[in-house]
C-alpha atoms as a printed R data frame, in Angstrom:
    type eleno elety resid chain resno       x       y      z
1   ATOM     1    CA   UNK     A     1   0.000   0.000  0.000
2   ATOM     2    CA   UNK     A     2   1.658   3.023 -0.871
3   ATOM     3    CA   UNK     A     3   1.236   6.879 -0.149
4   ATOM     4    CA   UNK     A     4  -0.435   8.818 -3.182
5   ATOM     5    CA   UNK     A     5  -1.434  12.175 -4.217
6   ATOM     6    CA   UNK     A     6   0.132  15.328 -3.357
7   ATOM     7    CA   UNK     A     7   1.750  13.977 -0.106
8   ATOM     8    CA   UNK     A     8   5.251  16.203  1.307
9   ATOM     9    CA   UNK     A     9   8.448  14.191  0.649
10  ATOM    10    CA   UNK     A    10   8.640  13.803  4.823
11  ATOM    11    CA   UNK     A    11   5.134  11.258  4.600
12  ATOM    12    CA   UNK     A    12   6.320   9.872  1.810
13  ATOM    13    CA   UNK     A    13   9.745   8.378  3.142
14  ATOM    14    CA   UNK     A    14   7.832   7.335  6.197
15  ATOM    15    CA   UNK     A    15   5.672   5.437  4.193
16  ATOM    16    CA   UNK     A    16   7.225   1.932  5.174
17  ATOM    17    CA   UNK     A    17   5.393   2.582  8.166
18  ATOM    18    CA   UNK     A    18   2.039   2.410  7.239
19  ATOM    19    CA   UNK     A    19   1.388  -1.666  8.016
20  ATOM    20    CA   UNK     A    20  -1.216  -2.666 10.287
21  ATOM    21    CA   UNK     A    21  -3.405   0.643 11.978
22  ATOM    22    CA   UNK     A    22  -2.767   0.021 15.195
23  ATOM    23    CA   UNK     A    23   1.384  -0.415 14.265
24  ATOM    24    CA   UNK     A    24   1.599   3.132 12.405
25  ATOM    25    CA   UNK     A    25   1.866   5.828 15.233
26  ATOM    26    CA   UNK     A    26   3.405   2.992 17.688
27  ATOM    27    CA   UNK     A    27   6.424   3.003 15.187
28  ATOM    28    CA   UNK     A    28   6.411   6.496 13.955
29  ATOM    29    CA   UNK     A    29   6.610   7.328 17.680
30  ATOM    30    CA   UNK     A    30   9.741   4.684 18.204
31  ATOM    31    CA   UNK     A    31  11.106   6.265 14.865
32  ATOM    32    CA   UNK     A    32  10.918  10.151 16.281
33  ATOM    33    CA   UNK     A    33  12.192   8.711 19.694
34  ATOM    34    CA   UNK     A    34  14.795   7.131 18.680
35  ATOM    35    CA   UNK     A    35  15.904  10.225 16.177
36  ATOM    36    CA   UNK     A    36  15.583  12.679 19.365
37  ATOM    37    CA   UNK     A    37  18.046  10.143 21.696
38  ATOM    38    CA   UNK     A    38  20.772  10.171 18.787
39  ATOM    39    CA   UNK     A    39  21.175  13.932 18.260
40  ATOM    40    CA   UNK     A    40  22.331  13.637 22.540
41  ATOM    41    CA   UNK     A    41  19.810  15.478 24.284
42  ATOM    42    CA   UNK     A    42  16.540  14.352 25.800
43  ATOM    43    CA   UNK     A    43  15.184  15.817 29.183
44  ATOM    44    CA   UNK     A    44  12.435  14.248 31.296
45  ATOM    45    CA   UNK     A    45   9.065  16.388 31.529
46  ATOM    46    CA   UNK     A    46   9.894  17.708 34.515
47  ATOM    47    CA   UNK     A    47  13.350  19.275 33.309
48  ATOM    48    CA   UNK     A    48  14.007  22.553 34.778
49  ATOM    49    CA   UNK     A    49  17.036  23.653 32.260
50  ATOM    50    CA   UNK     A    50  14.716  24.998 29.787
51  ATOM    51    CA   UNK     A    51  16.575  22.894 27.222
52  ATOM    52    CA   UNK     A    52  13.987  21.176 25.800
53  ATOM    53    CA   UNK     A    53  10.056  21.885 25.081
54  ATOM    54    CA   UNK     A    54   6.786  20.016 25.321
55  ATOM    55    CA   UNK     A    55   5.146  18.480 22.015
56  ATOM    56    CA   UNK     A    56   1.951  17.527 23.686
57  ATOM    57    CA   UNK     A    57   1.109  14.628 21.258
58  ATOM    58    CA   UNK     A    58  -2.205  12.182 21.662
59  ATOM    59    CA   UNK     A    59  -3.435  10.804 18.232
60  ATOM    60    CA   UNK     A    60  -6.541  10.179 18.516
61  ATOM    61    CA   UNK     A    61  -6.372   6.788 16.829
62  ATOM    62    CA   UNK     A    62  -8.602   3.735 18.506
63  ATOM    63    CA   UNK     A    63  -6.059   1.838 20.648
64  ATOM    64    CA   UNK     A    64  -3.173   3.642 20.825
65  ATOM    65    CA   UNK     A    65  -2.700   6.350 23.443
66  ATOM    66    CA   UNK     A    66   0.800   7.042 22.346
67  ATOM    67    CA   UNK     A    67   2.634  10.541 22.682
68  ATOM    68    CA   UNK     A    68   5.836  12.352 21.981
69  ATOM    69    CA   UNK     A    69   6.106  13.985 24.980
70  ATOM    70    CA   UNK     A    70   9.295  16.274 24.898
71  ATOM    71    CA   UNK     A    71  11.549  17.407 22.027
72  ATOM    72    CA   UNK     A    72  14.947  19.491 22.385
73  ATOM    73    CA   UNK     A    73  14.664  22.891 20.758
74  ATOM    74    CA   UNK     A    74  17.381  21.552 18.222
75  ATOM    75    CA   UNK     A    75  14.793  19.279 16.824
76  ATOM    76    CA   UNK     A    76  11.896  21.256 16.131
77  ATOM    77    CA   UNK     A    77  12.031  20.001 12.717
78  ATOM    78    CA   UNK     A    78  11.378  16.547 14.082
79  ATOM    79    CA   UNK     A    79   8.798  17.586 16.077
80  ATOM    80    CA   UNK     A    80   7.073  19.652 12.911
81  ATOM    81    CA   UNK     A    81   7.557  16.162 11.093
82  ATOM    82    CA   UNK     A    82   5.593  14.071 13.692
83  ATOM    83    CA   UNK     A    83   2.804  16.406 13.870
84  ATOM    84    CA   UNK     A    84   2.602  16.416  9.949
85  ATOM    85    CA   UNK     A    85   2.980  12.784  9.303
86  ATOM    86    CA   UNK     A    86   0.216  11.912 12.484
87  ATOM    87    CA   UNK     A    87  -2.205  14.447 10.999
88  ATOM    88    CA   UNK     A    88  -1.733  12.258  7.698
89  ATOM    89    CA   UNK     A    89  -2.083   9.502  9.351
90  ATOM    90    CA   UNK     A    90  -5.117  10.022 11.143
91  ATOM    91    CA   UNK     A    91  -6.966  11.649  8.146
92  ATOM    92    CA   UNK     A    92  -6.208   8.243  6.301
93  ATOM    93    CA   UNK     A    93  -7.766   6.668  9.334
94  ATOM    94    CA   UNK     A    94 -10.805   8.899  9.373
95  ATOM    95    CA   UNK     A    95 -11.574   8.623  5.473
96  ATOM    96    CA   UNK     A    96 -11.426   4.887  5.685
97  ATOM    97    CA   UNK     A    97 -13.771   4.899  8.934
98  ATOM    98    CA   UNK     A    98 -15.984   7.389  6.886
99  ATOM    99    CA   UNK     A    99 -15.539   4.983  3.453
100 ATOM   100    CA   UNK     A   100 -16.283   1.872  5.859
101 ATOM   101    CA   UNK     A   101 -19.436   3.459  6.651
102 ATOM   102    CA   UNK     A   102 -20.592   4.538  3.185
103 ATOM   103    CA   UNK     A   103 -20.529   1.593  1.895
104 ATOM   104    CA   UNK     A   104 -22.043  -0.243  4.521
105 ATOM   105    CA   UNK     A   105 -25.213   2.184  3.680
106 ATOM   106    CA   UNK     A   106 -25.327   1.012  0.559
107 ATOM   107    CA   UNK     A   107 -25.922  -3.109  1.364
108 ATOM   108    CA   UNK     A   108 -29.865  -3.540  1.025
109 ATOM   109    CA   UNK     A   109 -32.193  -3.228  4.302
110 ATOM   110    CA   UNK     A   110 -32.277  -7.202  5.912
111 ATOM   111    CA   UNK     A   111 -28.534  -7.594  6.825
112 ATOM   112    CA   UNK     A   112 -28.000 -10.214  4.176
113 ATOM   113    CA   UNK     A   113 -25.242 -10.378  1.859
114 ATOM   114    CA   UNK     A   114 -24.569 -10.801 -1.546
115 ATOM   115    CA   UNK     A   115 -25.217 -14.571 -0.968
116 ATOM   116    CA   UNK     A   116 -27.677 -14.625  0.785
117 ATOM   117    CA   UNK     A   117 -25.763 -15.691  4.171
118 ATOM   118    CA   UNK     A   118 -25.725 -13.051  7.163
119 ATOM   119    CA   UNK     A   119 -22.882 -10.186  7.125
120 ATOM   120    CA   UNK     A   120 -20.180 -10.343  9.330
């Protein structure tokens, strides 16, 4: 399944990602994480230094209460990155909840299938 339309270079090499729903954000998140510990500076939330800045971060994607929770200034780009690749993310999840749901309008009133058997 690949990434199509007019999507920015920084979705598109993140792409790999997209597997199973509930994997995307878990490994994006692991991704960003592990991109923040290699440039040498990560603070806990409670750091008083200044050094680093909250990137309050909950996708609101069923089953997954995952966030980024603190970025060093040096990696705002990082941070920008996450936020733009989640927002993709989720609006893929949304239009295939909202496809999901049009076409289940369109099966004929008595909850039978095509064959004749009951949908599951």
């Amino acid at each position: 399944m690949g990434v199509t339309g007019g999507v920015p270079n920084e979705i598109a090499r993140y792409s790999y990602l997209i597997t199973r729903p509930a994997d995307r954000l878990k490994r994006l998140h692991e991704t960003v994480l592990s991109s923040v510990e290699s440039a040498g500076d990560f603070y806990g939330s409670d750091d008083p230094t200044g050094k680093a800045f909250m990137l309050s971060f909950k996708p609101a994607v069923s089953g997954l209460g995952m966030s980024v929770d603190l970025v060093h200034k040096g990696m705002k780009d990082v941070a920008k990155m996450t936020i733009e690749v989640a927002q993709h993310l989720y609006t893929a999840e949304e239009n295939s909840k909202n496809q999901a749901v049009q076409l289940g309008r369109q099966v004929p009133s008595g909850g039978k299938g095509p064959h004749g058997g009951d949908r599951h």
